[in-house]
Each structure stands twice: as C-alpha cells, then as structure tokens.
C-alpha positions in Angstrom: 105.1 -196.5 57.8 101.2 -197.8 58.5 99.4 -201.2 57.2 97.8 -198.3 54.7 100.9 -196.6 53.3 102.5 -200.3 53.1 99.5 -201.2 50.6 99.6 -198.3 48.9 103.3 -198.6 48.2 102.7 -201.9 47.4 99.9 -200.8 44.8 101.7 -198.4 43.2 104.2 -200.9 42.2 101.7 -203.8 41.2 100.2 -201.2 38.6 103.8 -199.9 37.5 105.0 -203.5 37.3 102.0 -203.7 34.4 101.1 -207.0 34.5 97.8 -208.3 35.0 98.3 -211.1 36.3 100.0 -209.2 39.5 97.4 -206.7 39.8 94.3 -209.5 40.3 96.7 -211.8 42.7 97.0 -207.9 44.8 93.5 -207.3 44.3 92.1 -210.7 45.3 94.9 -210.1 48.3 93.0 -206.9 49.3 89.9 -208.7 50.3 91.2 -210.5 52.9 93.4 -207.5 54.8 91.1 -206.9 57.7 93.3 -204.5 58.8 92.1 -202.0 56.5 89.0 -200.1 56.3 86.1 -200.8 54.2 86.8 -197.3 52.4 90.5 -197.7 52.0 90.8 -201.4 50.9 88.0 -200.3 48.0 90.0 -197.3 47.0 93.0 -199.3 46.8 91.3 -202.1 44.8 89.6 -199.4 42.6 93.0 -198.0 41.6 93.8 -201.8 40.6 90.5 -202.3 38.9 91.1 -198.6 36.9 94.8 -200.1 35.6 93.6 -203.2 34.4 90.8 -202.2 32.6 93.3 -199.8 30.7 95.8 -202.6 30.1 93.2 -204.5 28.9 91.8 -201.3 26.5 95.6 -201.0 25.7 96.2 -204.8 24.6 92.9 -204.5 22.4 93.9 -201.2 20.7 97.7 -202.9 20.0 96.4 -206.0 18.9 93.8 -203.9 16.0 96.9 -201.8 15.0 99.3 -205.2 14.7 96.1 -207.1 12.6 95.7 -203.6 10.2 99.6 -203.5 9.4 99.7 -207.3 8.5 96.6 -207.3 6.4 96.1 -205.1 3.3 92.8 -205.6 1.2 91.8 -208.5 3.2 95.1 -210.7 2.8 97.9 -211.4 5.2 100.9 -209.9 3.9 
C-alpha cells in the first residue's frame, strides 16, 4: 500500500469517525507530510475541509430544529 493510499485510508476514516476535532488534528497533520505531492496533500485536505464545513452546516441546522421544538410563541416550554 503507498504513503498516498495510507492517507487516504486514513482520511476516509477521520471523516467517517465525524468528529471535528479529528478531522483539523489530520488536516493540520497533512501540511507537514512531505512525502506527498502538492496536488495530492490539497485534495486530501480538501475532502477534510468539505466534511467539516458540513458537520458544521449539520450542527447549526440541529441546533435551529432543537431551539424551534422547545420554544412556542416565544417561551421555553
């Protein structure tokens, strides 16, 4: 198995693993493996960057939904 298959194994299951927290440690991890390319490394930290800016869109959406259930007319039920 290459360096690059390695990573992207490794990827796959930082962003199935859903955690945030994860994903930046992997991504911050990216920018110091010098043995990958330029092109690959930013693929791989693109795919990173895509899942936690949908966590993050997730979270937002789930924390609107929770705040409209417990309110009604203004009041916490």
């Amino acid at each position: 198995m290459s360096h690059l298959d390695e990573v992207i194994a490794r990827v796959d299951a930082t962003i199935e693993e859903n955690v945030i927290a994860h994903m930046n440690e992997l991504l911050i991890a990216l920018s110091d493996d010098v043995e990958l390319s330029r092109e690959a490394r930013y693929e791989q930290q693109q795919r990173l960057r895509h899942a936690i800016a949908h966590k993050d869109r997730h979270n937002k959406e789930e924390l609107e939904a929770r705040r409209e259930h417990l309110t009604h007319g203004g009041v916490i039920l």
